[in-house]
Each structure stands twice: as structure tokens, then as C-alpha cells.
C-alpha positions as CSV (number, residue, x, y, z in Angstrom):
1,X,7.3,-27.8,-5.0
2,X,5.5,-24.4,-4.4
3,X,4.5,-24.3,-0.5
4,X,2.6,-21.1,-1.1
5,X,-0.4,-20.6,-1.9
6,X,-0.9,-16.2,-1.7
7,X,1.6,-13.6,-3.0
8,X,0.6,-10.1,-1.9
9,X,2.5,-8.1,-4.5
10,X,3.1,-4.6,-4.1
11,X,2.9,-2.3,-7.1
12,X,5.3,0.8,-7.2
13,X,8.3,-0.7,-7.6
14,X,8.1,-4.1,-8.7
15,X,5.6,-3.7,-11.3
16,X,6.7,-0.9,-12.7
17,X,8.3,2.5,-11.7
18,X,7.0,5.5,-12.5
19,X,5.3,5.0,-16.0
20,X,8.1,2.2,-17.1
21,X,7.0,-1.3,-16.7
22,X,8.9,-3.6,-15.2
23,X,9.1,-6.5,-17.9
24,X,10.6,-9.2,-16.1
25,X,8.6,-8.7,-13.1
26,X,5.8,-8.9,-15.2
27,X,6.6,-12.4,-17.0
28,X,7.7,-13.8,-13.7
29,X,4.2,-13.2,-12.5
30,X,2.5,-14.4,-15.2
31,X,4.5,-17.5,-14.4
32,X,3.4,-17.4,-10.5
33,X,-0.1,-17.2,-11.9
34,X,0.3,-20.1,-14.1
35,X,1.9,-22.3,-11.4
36,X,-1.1,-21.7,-9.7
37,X,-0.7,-19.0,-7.5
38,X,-3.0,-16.2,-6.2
39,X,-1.9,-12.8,-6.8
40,X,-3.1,-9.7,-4.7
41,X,-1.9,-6.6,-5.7
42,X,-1.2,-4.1,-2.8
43,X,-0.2,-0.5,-3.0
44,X,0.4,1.9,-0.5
45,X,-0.1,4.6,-2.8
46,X,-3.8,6.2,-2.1
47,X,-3.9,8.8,-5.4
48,X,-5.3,6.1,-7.9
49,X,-8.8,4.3,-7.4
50,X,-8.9,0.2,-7.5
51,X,-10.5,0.2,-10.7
52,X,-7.6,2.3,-12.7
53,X,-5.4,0.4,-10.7
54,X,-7.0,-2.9,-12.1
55,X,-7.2,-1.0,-16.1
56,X,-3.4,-0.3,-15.6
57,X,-2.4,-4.0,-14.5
58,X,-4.8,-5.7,-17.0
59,X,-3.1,-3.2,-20.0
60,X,0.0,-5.2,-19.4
61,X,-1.3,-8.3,-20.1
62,X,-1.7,-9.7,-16.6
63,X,-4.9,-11.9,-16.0
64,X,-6.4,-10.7,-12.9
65,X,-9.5,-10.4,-10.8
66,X,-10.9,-6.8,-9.4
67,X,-10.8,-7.7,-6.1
68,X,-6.8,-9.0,-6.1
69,X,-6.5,-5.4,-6.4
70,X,-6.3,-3.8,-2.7
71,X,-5.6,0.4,-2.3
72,X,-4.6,1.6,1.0
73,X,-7.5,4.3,0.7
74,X,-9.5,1.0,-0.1
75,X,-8.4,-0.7,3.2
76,X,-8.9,3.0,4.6
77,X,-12.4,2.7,3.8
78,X,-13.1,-0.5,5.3
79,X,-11.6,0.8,8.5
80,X,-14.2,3.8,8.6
81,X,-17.1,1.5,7.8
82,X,-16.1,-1.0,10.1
83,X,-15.8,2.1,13.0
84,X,-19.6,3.6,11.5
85,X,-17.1,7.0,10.8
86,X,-19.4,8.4,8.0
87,X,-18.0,12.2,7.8
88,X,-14.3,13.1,7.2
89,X,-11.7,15.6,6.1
90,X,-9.2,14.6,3.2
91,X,-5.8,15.6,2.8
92,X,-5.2,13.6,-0.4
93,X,-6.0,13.1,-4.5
94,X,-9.3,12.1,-6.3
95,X,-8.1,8.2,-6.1
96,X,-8.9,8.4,-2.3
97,X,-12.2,10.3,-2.0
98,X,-13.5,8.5,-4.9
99,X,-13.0,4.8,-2.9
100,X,-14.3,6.7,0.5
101,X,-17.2,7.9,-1.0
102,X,-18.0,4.4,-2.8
103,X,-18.6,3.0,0.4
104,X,-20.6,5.3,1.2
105,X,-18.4,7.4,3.3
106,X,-19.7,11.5,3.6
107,X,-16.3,13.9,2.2
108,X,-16.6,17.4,3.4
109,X,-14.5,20.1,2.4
110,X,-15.7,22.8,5.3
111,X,-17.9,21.9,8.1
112,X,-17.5,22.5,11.5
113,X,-16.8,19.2,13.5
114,X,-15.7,15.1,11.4
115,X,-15.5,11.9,12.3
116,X,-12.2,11.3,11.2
117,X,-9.3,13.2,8.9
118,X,-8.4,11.1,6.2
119,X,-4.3,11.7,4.8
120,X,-2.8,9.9,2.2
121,X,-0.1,11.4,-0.9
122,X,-1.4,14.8,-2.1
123,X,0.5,16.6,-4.9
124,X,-1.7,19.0,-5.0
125,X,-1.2,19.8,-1.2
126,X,-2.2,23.4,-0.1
127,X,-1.2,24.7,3.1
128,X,-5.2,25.7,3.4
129,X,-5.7,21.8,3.4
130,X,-3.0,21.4,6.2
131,X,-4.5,23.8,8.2
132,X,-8.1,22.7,8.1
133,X,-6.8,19.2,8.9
134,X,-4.6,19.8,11.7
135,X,-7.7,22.1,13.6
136,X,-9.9,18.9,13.0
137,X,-7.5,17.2,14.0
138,X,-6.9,19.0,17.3
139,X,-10.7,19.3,18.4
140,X,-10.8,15.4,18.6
141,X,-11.0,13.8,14.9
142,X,-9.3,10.3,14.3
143,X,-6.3,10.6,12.3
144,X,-6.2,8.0,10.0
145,X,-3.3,7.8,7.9
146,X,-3.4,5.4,4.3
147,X,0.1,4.8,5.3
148,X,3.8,6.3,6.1
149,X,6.3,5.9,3.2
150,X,8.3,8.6,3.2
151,X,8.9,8.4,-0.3
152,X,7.7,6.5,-3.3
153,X,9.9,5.6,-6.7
154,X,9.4,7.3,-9.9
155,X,11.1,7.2,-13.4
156,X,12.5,11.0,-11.9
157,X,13.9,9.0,-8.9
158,X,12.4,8.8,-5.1
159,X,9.4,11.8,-4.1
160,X,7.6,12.8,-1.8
161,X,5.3,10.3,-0.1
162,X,2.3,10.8,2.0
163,X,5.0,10.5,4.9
164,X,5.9,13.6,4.4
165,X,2.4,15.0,4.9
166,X,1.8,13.3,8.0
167,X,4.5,14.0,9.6
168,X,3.8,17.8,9.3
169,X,0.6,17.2,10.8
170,X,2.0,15.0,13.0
171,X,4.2,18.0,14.2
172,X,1.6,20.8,13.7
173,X,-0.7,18.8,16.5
174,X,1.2,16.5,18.5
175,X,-0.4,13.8,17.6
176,X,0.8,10.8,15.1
177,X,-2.0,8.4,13.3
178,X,-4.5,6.5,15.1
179,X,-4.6,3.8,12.1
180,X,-2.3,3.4,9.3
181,X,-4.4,1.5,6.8
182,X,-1.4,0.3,4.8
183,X,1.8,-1.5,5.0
184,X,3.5,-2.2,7.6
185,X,0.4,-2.4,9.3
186,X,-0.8,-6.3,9.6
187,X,-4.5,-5.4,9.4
188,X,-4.5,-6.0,5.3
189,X,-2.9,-9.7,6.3
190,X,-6.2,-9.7,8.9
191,X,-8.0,-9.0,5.4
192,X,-6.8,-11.5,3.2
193,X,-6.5,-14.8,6.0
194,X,-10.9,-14.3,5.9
195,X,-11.0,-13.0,2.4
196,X,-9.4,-15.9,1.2
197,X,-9.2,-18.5,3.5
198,X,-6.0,-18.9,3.4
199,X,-3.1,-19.8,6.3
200,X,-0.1,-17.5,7.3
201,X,2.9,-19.9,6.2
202,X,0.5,-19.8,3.0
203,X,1.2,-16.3,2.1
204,X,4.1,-14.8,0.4
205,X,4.7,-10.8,0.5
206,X,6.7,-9.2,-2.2
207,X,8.1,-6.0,-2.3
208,X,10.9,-3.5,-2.7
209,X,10.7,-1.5,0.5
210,X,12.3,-2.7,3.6
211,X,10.4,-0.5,6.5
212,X,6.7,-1.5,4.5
213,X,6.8,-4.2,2.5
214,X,9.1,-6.5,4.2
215,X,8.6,-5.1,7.8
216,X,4.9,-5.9,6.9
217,X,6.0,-9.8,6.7
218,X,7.9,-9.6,9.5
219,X,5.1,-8.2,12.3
220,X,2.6,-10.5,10.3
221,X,4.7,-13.4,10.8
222,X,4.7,-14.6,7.1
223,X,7.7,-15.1,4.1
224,X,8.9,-12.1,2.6
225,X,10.4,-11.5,-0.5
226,X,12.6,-8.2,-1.3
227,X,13.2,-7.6,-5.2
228,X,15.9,-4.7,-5.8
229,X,13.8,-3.2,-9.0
230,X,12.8,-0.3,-6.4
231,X,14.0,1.7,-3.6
232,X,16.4,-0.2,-1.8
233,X,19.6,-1.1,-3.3
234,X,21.7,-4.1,-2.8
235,X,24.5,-2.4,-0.5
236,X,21.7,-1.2,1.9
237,X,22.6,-2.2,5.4
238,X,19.2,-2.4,6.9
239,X,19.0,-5.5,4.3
240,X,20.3,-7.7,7.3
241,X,18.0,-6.0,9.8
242,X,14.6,-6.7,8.6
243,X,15.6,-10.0,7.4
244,X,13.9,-11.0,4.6
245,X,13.3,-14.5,3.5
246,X,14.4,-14.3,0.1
247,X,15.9,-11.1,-1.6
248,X,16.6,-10.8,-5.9
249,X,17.4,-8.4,-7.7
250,X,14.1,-8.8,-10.1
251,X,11.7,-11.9,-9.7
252,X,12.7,-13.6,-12.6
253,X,15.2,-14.8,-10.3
254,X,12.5,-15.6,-8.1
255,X,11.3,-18.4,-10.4
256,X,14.4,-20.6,-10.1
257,X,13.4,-20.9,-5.9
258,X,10.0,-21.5,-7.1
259,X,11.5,-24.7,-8.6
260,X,13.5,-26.0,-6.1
């Protein structure tokens, strides 16, 4: 018998990695999805907009809903709006400015005082951009981070992730994030419990990252799932640490607990 009735399924990771789909992920959650289940995607990764998320996921044959797909520049935005911050800095790609600006948020590139300074994964970072943000940030701005991975997995291996970026501002200013829009923090579980109506031992979190995905579940109070189709391998000590409910090495093995 299935006792949930939510999985909030991160992307990068267990999806695909990189540009390389990951097949059995996919059929398992086609089978989640036939059994019933509600499937929100999640990603902490800001450089894509919602709607190119939802193109990408729909392309692989998953049958999906717009708004089961969450950003954390999305959740970013609905913490400005929520705060009435209408002017801000970006450190970050087109995929966040384009979901600040859809709700109506004001993106400046030089003006003399901001609400807030938005930072999420830039590839294109500039040490200009760095320096712009960590004055605004300094005379008083919020500093609102889409989240704090350190890295994030490609076909290449792990790079870069927006982690990186704050912490350098972080360091340039003295200051760390007032809000972290995405995972670990339990604000997008705040989200979905009104969004959907839904109760905590309802929801399921899936991921591949222990220090997001699962550490997520763990503040939020609700099951985790780790799949080892990502970042963490199945030797890594923290494993036991953040104790997740359930940990496979893809979620085709998922589906046998799903029977049970």
C-alpha cells in the first residue's frame, strides 16, 4: 500500500545528469505517476526558467503539469513578492531574471541603492558583477541566495555551483544570506502543504544530495529518499548522518518498497 501521497523530486541528478537522461529514473516515475502519485519537480538550479524546465521534462515523455515544476529563482520570486522587494541586483543567468521579472520584479544592472541582491549559479560570472553586488550588498541590500550547493553534477563530473558564488560574497562582505530560497531550506515544504493541501507524513522527498535534498526532509520533518544516480556515492560516510529513510542506487529499486 502507497502511504504517500507527494514526491518532491529533484532534477539534476535523478532525472538526468548533465544532458544524459536517466532512463530508469524516468520509467520508475512514470510508474509513481500511474500508482497515483503527485510529482513536483524541484531544482535548486536557478539558470533555467520553469517553462524550459517543463519543455525538457515533457520531451522525455513524462506527463506533467506546469506548476509541478518549482525553480529556486521561482521560490526566490515568491519570497520578494511576498516581502513587496520590487528592485534588485542579479548575480546569475537569464533562467533567474526571466522568473523575477515575470512576477513583476524591477532587474537593474546599475542604479544607485536595491531592495535586495539576488545570487544564484552564474557561468558567465564577471568579477564587475561581484563587485557591484557585494557594494549593494554592504550599503544594506538583502542578500538572498536561490540556494548553497556547492557543486552540481554534469556528464563532465561535479562544477561549480552557486555555492561557490556566495560564498565569495559571503567573504567579500561579512555577511552570509538572509534567505536561501532552495533546498535545505523548508520554506518550499511551507509551499507545497497550502499549494496542495497535502499532510507532512504525505510527502515524500527524493534526491541525490545529502546536505539539500535529504537534509531538506530531515528539518521539514518528512520521508526522504536518497538515489545514488548523482553526487553521493554509496561509500559516503555522511550517508548514516543525515539518515535518510530509504536510500537506492536508482528508483527502479524504489518501486519494489512501493509494493510492499
Amino acid at each position: 500500500m502507497i502511504k504517500y501521497k507527494l514526491v518532491l523530486m529533484d532534477m539534476d541528478g535523478v532525472v538526468w545528469r548533465g544532458k544524459e537522461p536517466l532512463r530508469q529514473n524516468i520509467e520508475a516515475i512514470k510508474f509513481m505517476q500511474e500508482q497515483g502519485l503527485r510529482i513536483v519537480f524541484f531544482t535548486n538550479n536557478s539558470s533555467r526558467t520553469r517553462i524550459e524546465y517543463f519543455d525538457r521534462l515533457k520531451s522525455l515523455g513524462l506527463n506533467i503539469n506546469y506548476e509541478d515544476v518549482l525553480t529556486s529563482g521561482f521560490l526566490a520570486a515568491e519570497y520578494l513578492v511576498s516581502k513587496n522587494l520590487n528592485t534588485v541586483f542579479v548575480v546569475g543567468e537569464n533562467g533567474l531574471v526571466e522568473e523575477l521579472v515575470l512576477k513583476g520584479i524591477h532587474v537593474v544592472v546599475d542604479k544607485e541603492t536595491v531592495d535586495a541582491v539576488v545570487v544564484g549559479i552564474d557561468r558567465f560570472l564577471t568579477y564587475n558583477k561581484l563587485s557591484r553586488a557585494s557594494h549593494y550588498i554592504r550599503m544594506g541590500a538583502l542578500f538572498i541566495a536561490t540556494n548553497t550547493d556547492a557543486t552540481y553534477p554534469s556528464e563532465k563530473g561535479e562544477e561549480p555551483g552557486a555555492g561557490s558564488i556566495i560564498g565569495a560574497l559571503t567573504v567579500a562582505t561579512g555577511r552570509s544570506p538572509d534567505f536561501v530560497a532552495g533546498k535545505p531550506n523548508t520554506w518550499v515544504i511551507d509551499y507545497i502543504l497550502k499549494k496542495h493541501h497535502v499532510n507532512k507524513h504525505e510527502i515524500l522527498v527524493v534526491g541525490d544530495r545529502l546536505d539539500t535534498d535529504i537534509e531538506l526532509g530531515r528539518r521539514a520533518g518528512v520521508d526522504t529518499l536518497l538515489v545514488l544516480t548523482g553526487v553521493t556515492r554509496p561509500n559516503d560516510g555522511r550517508i548514516s548522518k543525515y539518515n535518510p529513510t530509504y536510500v537506492v542506487n536508482d528508483l527502479k529499486e524504489f518501486i519494489n518498497v512501493l509494493k510492499t
